[in-house]
KEKOL-793974 format. One line per 5 residues: number of its first residue (from 0); their letters; for each residue x, y, z of C-alpha. Coordinates in Angstrom, 1 decimal, decimal comma, always signed. Layout:
% residues N
NUM) a) X:Y:Z ~ ...;
//
This chain:
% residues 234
0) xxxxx) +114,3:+100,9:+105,8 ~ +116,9:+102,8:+104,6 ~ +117,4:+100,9:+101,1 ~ +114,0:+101,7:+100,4 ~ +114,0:+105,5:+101,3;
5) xxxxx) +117,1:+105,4:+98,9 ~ +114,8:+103,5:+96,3 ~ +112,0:+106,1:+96,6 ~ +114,7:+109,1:+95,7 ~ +115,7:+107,3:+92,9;
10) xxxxx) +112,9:+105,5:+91,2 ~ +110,2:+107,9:+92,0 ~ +111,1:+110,4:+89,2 ~ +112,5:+107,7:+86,8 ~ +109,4:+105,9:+87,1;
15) xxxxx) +106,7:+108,7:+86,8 ~ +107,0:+108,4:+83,0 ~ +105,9:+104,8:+83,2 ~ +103,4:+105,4:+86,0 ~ +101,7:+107,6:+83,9;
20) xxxxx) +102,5:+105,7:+80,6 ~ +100,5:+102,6:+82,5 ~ +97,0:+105,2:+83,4 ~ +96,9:+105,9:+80,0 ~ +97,1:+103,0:+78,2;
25) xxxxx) +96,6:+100,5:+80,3 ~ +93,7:+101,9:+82,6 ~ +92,0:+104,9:+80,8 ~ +91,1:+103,0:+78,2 ~ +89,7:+100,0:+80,0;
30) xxxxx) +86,8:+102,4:+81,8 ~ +88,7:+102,9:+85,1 ~ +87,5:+107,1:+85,8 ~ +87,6:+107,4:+89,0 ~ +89,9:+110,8:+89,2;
35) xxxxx) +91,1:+109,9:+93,1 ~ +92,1:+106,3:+91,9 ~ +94,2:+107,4:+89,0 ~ +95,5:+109,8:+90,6 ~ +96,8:+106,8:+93,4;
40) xxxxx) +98,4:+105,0:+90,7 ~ +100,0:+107,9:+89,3 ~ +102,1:+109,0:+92,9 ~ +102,9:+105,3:+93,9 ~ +105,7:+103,5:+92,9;
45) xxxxx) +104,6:+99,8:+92,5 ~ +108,5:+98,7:+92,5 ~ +109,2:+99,5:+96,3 ~ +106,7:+96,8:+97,0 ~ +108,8:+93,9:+94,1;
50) xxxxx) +112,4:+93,0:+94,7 ~ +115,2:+94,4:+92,3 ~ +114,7:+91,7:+90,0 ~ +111,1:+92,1:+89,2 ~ +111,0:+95,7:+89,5;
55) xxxxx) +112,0:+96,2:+85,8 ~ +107,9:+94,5:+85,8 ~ +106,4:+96,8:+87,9 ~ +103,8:+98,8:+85,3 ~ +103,7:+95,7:+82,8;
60) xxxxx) +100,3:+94,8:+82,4 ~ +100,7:+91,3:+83,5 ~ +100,5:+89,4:+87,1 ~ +103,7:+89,6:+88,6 ~ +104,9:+86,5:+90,3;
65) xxxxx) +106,5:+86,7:+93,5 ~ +108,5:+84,5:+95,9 ~ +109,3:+85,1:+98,9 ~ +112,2:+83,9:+101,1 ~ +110,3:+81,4:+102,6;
70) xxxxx) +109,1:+79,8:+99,3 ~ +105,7:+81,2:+99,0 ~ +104,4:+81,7:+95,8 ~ +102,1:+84,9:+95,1 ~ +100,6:+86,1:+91,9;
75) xxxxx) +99,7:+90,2:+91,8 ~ +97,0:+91,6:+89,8 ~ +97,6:+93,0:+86,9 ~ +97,7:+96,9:+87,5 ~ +94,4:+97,0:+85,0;
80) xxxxx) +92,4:+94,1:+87,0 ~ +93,6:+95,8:+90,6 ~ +92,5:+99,3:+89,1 ~ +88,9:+98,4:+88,2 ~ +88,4:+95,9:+91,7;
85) xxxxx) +89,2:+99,7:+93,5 ~ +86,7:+101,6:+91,2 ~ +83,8:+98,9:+91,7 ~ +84,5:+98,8:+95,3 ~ +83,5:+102,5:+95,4;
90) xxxxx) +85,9:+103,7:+98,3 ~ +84,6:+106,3:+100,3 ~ +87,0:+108,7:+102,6 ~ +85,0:+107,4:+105,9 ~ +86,2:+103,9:+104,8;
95) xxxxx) +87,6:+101,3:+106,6 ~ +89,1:+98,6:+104,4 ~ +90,8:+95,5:+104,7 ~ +93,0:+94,3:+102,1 ~ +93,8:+90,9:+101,7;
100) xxxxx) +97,0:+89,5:+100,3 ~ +98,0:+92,4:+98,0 ~ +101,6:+92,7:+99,1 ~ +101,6:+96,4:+100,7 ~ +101,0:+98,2:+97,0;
105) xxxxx) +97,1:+98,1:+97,1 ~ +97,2:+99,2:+100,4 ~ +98,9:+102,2:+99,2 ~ +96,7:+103,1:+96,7 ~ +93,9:+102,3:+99,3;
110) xxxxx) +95,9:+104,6:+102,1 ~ +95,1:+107,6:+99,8 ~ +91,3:+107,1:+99,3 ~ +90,0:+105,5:+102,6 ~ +90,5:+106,8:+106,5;
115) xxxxx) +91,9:+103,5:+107,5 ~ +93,2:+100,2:+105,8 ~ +93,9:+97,2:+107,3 ~ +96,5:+94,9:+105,3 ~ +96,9:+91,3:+106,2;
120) xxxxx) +99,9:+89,1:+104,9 ~ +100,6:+85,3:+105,5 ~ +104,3:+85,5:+104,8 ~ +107,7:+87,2:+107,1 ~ +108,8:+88,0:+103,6;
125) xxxxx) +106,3:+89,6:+102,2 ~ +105,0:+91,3:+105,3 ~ +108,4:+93,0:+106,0 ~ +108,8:+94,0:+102,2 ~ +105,0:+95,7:+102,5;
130) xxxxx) +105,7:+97,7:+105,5 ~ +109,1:+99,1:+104,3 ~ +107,5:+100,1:+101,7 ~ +104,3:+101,6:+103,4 ~ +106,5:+103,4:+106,1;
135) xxxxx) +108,9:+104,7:+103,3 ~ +105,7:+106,6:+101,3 ~ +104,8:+107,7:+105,2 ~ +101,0:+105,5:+104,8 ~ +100,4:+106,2:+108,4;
140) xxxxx) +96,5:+105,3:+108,2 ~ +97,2:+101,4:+107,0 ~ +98,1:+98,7:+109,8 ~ +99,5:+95,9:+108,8 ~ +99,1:+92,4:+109,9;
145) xxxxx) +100,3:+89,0:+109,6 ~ +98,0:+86,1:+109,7 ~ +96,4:+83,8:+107,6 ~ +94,5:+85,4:+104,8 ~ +91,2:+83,2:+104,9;
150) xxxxx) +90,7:+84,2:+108,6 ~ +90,8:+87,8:+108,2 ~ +91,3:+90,6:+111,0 ~ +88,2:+90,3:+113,2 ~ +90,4:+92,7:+115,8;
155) xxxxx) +89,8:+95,2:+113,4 ~ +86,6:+94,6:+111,8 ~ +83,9:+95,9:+111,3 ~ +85,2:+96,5:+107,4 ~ +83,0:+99,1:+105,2;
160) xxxxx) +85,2:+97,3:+102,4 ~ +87,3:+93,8:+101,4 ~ +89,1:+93,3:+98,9 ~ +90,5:+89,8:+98,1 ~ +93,5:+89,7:+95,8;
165) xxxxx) +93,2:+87,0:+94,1 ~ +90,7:+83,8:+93,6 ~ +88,4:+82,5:+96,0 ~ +87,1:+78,8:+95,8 ~ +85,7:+79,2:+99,4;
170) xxxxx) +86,7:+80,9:+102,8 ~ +84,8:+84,0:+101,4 ~ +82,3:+83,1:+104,8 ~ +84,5:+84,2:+107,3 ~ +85,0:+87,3:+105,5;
175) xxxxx) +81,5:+88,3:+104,9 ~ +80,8:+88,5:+108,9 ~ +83,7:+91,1:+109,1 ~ +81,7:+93,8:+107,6 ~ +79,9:+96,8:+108,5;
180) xxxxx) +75,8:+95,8:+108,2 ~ +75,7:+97,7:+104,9 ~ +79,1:+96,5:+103,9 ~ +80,8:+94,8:+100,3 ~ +83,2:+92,5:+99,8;
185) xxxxx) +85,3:+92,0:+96,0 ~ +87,1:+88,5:+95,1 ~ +87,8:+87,0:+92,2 ~ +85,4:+83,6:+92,1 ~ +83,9:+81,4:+89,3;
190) xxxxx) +80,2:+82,2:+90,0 ~ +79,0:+79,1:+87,8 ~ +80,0:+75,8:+87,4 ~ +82,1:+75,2:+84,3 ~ +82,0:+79,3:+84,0;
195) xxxxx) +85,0:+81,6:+83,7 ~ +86,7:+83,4:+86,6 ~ +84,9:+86,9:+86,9 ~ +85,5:+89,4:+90,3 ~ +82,4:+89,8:+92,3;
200) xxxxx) +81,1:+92,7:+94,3 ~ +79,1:+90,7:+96,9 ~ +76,7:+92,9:+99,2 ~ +75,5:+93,0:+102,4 ~ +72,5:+95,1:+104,1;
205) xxxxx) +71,5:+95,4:+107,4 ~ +73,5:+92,8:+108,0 ~ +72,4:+90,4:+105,5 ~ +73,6:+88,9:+102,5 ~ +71,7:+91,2:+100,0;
210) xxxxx) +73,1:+89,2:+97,0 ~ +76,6:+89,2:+94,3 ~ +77,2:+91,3:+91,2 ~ +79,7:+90,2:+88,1 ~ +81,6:+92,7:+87,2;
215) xxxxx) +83,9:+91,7:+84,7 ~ +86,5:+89,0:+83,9 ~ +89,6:+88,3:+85,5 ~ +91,6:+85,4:+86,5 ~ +93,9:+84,7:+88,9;
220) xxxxx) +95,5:+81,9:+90,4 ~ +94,0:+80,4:+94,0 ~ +94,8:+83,1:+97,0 ~ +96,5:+81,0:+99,8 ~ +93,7:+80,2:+102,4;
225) xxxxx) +91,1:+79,9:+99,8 ~ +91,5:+76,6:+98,0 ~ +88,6:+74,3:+97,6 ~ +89,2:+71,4:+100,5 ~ +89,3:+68,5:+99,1;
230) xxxx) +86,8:+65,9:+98,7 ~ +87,0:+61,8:+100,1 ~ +86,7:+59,4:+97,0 ~ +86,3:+55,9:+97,8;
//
């Protein structure tokens, strides 16, 4: 906890240059508006959630791939991709969100726009490295979790909000039951056959599926939990 209080002192003013070097060129341009959301991106440092190595990679506008101690594989969304998932998921302050699998920085951004965000994490790793980071930038309204991703936090739930970082080939089932009647859920999915990867805003009214919006393209590789089983050949 202490290394990363140190971190904060000492990136957070070094980085500010490239925080705000990464909102203008990286998400102004690309239709992300939303004043609150930039403003998000602007105050928190993406590196405290990235080891040492891959902090130098914090504001490209790639995925960063992480490991964790354990051997787990993650891939992050680019800041741009994130950034627009955030603005389509139209984040009110009376929110309650559950963010899946974004490795403590989205829940960050999300701790300043919603009143309370649930973050759920598979790995030890990754789960300590999130909430070091989430205690050091004080995010008292997020509550972090470890569990599988695919199953959610039903002790939680209802969600208003959830957002899946990264692709969906199924599980997205579970998920749908843990919102609010009126609730939306955002994962990245390949809505046809044969089509390209594209994040979808999937809605839900009184407590029905009320159908799924494109919204634009992104890929990403396959979220842990949320691989396609596979099929018996003979």
């Amino acid at each position: 906890m202490l290394d990363v209080v140190a971190r904060v002192a000492k990136t957070g003013k070094a980085t500010a240059t490239l925080r705000h070097t990464m909102v203008e060129r990286q998400l102004r341009p690309f239709d992300v508006t939303d004043v609150p959301l930039l403003e998000r991106f602007l105050s928190v440092p993406r590196e405290l959630f990235l080891s040492d190595s891959l902090a130098p990679l914090a504001y490209s506008d790639l995925a960063v791939a992480v490991k964790s101690a354990g051997g787990r594989r993650r891939s992050l969304l680019p800041p741009l991709v994130l950034a627009r998932m955030l603005q389509a998921a139209g984040i009110k302050e009376t929110d309650k969100a559950l963010d899946i699998g974004g490795a403590g920085y989205s829940a960050a951004l999300l701790s300043g726009l919603a009143e309370k965000v649930v973050a759920l994490e598979c790995d030890p790793d990754l789960f300590a490295r999130a909430q070091a980071g989430l205690d050091a930038l004080g995010c008292e309204n997020v509550q972090l979790e470890l569990g599988p991703l695919e199953m959610g936090c039903r002790s939680a739930a209802p969600y208003d909000v959830i957002i899946v970082q990264g692709h969906a080939e199924a599980g997205l089932d579970g998920l749908f039951e843990q919102l609010t009647p009126d609730g939306r859920l955002l994962a990245i999915v390949t809505p046809e056959p044969r089509g390209g990867q594209q994040v979808v805003r999937f809605e839900r009214q009184a407590g029905r599926a009320a159908g799924e919006r494109p919204l634009f393209s992104a890929s990403a590789p396959v979220l842990e939990g949320f691989g396609q089983a596979p099929g018996f050949s003979l």
